[in-house]
DRENZABA-185668 format. One record per residue (C-alpha): residue number from 1; x, y, z. Coordinates in steps of 0.2 Angstrom, whole numbers. Last residue first. Layout:
<atoms>
<atom pos="NUM" east="X" north="Y" up="Z"/>
...
</atoms>
This chain:
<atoms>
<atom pos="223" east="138" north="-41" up="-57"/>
<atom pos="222" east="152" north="-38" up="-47"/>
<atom pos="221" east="140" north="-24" up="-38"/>
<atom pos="220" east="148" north="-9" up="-44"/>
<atom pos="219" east="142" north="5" up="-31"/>
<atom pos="218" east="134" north="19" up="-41"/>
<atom pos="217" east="139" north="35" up="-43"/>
<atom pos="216" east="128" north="51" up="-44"/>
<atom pos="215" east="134" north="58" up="-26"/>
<atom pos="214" east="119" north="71" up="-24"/>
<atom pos="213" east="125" north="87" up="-14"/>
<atom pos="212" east="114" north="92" up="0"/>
<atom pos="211" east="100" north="106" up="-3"/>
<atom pos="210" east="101" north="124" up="-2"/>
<atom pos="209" east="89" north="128" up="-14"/>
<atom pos="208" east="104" north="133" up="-27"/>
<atom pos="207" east="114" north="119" up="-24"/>
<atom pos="206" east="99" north="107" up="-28"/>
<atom pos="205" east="99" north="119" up="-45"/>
<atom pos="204" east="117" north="119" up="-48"/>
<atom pos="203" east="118" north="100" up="-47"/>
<atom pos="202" east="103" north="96" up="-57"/>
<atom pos="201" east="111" north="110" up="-71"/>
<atom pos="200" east="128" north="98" up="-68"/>
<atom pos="199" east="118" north="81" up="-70"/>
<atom pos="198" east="109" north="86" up="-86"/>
<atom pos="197" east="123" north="91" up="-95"/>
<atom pos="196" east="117" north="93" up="-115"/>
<atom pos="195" east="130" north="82" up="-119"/>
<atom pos="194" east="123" north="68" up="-124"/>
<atom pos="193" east="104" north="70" up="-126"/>
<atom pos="192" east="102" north="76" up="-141"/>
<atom pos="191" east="113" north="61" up="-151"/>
<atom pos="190" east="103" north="50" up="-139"/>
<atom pos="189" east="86" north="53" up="-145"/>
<atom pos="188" east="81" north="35" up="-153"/>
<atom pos="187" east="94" north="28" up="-141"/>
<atom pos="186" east="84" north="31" up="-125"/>
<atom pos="185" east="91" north="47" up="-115"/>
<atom pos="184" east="75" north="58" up="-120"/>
<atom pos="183" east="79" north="74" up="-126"/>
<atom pos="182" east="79" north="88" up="-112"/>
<atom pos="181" east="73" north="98" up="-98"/>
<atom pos="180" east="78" north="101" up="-83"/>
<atom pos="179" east="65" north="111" up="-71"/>
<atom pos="178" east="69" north="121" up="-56"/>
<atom pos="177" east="55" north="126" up="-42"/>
<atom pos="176" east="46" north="141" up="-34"/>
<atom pos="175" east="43" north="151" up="-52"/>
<atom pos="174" east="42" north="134" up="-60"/>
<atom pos="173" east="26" north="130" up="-51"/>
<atom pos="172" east="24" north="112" up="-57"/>
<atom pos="171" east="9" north="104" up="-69"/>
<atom pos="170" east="10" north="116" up="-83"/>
<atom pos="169" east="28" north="107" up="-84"/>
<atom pos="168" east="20" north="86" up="-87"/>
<atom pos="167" east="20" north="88" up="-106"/>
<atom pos="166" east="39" north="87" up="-105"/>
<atom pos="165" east="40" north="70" up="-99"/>
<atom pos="164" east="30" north="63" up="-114"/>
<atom pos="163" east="42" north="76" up="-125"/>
<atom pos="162" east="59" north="68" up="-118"/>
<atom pos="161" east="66" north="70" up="-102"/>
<atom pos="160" east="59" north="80" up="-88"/>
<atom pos="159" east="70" north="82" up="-73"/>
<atom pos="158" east="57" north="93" up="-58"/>
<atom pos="157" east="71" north="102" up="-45"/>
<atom pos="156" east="63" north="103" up="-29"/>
<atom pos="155" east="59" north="116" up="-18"/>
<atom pos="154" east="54" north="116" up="-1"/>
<atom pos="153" east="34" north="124" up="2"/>
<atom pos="152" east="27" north="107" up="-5"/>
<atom pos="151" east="16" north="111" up="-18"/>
<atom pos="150" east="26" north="106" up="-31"/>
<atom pos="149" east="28" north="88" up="-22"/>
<atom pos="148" east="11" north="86" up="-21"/>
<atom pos="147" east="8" north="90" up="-41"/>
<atom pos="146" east="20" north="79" up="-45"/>
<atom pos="145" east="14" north="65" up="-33"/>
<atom pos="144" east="-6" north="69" up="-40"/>
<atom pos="143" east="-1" north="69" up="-59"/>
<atom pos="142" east="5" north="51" up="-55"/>
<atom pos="141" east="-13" north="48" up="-49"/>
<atom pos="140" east="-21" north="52" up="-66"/>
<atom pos="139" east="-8" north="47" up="-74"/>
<atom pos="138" east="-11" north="28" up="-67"/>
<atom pos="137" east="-29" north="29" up="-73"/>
<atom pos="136" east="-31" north="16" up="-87"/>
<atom pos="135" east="-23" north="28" up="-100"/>
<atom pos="134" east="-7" north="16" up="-103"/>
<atom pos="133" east="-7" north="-2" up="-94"/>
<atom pos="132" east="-3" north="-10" up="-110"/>
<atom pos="131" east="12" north="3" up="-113"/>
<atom pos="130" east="25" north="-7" up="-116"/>
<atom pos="129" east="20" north="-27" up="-122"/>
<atom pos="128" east="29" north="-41" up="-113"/>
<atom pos="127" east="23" north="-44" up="-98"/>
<atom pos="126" east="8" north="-31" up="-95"/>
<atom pos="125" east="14" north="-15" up="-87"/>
<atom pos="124" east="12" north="-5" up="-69"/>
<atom pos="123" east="15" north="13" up="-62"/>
<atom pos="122" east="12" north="24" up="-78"/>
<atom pos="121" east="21" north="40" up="-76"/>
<atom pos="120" east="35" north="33" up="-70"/>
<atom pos="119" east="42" north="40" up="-52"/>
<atom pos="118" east="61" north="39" up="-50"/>
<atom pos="117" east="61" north="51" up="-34"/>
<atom pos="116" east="80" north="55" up="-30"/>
<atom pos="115" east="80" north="59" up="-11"/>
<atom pos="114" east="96" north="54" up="-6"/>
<atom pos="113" east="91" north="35" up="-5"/>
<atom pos="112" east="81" north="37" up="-24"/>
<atom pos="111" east="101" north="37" up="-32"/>
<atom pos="110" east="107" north="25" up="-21"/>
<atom pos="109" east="89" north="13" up="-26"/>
<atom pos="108" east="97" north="17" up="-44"/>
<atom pos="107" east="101" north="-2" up="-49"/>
<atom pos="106" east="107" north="-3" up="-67"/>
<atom pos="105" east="124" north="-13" up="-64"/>
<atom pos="104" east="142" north="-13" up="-69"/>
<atom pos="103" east="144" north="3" up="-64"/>
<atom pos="102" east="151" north="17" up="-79"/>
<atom pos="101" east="163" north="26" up="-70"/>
<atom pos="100" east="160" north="47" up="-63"/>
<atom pos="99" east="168" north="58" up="-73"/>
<atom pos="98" east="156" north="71" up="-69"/>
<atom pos="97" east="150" north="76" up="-88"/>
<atom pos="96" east="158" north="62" up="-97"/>
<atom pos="95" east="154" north="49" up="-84"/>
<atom pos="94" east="136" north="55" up="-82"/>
<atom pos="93" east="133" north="55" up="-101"/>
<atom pos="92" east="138" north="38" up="-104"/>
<atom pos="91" east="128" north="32" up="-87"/>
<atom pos="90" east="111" north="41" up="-93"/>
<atom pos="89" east="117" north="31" up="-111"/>
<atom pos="88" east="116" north="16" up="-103"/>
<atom pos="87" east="101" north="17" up="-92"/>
<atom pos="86" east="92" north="20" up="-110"/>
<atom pos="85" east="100" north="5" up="-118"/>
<atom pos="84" east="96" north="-7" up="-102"/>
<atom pos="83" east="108" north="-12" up="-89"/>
<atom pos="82" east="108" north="-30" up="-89"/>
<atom pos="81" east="99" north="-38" up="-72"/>
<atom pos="80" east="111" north="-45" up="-59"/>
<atom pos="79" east="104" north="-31" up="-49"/>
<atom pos="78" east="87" north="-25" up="-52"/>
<atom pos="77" east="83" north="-13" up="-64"/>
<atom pos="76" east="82" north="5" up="-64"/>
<atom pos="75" east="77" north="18" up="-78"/>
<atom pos="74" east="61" north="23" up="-65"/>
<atom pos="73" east="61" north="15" up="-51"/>
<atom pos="72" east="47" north="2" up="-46"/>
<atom pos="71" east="56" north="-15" up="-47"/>
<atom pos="70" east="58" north="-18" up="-67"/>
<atom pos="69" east="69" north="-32" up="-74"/>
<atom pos="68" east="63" north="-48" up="-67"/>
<atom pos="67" east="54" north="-54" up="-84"/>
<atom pos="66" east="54" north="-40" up="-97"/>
<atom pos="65" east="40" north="-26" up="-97"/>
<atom pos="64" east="51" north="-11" up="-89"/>
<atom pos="63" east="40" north="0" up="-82"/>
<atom pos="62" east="30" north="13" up="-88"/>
<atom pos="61" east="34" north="33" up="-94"/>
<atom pos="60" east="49" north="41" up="-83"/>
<atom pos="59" east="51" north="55" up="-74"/>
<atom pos="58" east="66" north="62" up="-63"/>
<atom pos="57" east="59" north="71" up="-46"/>
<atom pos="56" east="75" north="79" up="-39"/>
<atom pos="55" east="76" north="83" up="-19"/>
<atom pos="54" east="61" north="72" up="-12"/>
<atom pos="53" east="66" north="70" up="7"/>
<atom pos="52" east="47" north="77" up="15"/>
<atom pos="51" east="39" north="64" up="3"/>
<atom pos="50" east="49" north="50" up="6"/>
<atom pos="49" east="61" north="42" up="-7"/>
<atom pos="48" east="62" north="23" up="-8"/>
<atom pos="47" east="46" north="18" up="-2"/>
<atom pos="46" east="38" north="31" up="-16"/>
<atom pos="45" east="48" north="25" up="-29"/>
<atom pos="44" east="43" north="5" up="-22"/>
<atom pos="43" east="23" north="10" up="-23"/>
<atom pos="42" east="21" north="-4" up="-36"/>
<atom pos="41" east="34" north="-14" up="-29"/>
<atom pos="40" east="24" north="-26" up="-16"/>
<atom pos="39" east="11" north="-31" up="-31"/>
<atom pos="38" east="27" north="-37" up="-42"/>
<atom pos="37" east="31" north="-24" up="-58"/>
<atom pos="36" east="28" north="-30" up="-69"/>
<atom pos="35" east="11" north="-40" up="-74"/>
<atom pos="34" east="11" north="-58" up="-78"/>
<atom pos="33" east="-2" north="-66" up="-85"/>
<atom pos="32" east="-23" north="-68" up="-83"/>
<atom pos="31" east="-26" north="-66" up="-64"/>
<atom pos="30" east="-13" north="-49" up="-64"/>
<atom pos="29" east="-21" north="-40" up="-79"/>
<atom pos="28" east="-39" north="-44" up="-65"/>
<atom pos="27" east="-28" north="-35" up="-53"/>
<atom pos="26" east="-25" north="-22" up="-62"/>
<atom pos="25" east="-40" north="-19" up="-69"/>
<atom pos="24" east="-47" north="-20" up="-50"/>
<atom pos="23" east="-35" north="-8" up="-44"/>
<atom pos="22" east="-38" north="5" up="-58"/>
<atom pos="21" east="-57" north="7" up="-59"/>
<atom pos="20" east="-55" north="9" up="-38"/>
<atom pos="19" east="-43" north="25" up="-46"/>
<atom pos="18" east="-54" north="31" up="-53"/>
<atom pos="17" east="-68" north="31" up="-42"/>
<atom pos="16" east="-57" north="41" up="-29"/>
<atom pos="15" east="-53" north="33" up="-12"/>
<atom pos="14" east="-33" north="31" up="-17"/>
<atom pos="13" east="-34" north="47" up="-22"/>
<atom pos="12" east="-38" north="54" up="-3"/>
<atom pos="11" east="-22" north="47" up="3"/>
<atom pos="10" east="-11" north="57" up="-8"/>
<atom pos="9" east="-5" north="70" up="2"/>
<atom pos="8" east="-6" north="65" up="20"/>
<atom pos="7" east="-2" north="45" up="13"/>
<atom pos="6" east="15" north="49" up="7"/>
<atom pos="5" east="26" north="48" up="24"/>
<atom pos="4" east="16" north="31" up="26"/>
<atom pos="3" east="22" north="23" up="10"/>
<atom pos="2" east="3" north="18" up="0"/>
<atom pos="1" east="0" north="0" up="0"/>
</atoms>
């Protein structure tokens, strides 16, 4: 269920009509086949990082659809699992700006500890087809933890990757909070997004609200 340091804020949607709609689709996707991430996970982004914590919100679109890849953070993937493309080319970009090393694994949960949200858009996806789980009311809810966390009185800094991201902005108050924006790191946009710095305009920005520094490495797991 719902993390407890979220429920203040996002409580009530859980009541709404819609989002009643949602649970039993999922649930019935879930009776039929495989649906990622696992029941426990769904919330995992918002275990990972609590409201009051957030710093940086990143936003991705759904899950992961491959078996035991996916566990709740956007871009992430558990450990032992291989880094996919997108991940990748977040990693290329982040050694060449901060010359940090490439892990050998895509497991952000360091990333969420420091207050990191990796919230997707869509929380849930059929095994094996992106996007099944699209328009069934997951926006609708996701909209709520954006619009939550820019109506906290501490700043954030709002990461919006790629035009699906992008359409999100009229949802934050950019005169209290700071947005990246930029192409999207999957390798149909990548030539756009290397070297447009995202990591440094993050950093400046958490700097800026007086925040503690991220540390973007990750631990190599011997993967």
């Amino acid at each position: 269920m719902l993390p407890e340091s979220w429920q203040d804020v996002l409580g009530e949607e859980l009541d709404k009509p819609y989002f009643k709609e949602l649970t039993a689709f999922v649930d019935e996707e879930r009776e039929h086949g495989p649906v990622y991430p696992p029941r426990e996970e769904v919330f995992a982004a918002l275990e990972a990082t609590p409201f009051d914590q957030v710093k940086v919100l990143v936003l991705g679109q759904d899950p992961y659809h491959g078996e035991g890849q996916g566990h709740g953070l956007c871009f992430s993937v558990r450990p032992g699992v291989r880094t996919p493309p997108s991940l990748r080319n977040i990693y290329k970009e982040m050694r060449d700006e901060l010359g940090h090393p490439v892990p050998d694994n895509g497991y952000l949960l360091p990333w969420a500890a420091q207050g990191v949200l990796l919230l997707n858009a869509v929380l849930t996806v059929r095994g094996g087809e992106a996007n099944s789980h699209k328009g069934k009311g997951w926006e609708q809810f996701t909209d709520a933890v954006i619009r939550a966390v820019s109506d906290r009185p501490d700043p954030a800094v709002f990461v919006l990757w790629g035009a699906y991201a992008r359409k999100k902005l009229p949802l934050v108050d950019t005169e209290r909070h700071s947005v990246v924006e930029g192409a999207h790191p999957s390798p149909l946009s990548a030539k756009k997004f290397f070297g447009s710095r995202p990591f440094s305009q993050i950093d400046g920005a958490v700097a800026a609200q007086g925040h503690t520094a991220i540390d973007w490495r990750i631990p190599d797991l011997g993967a």
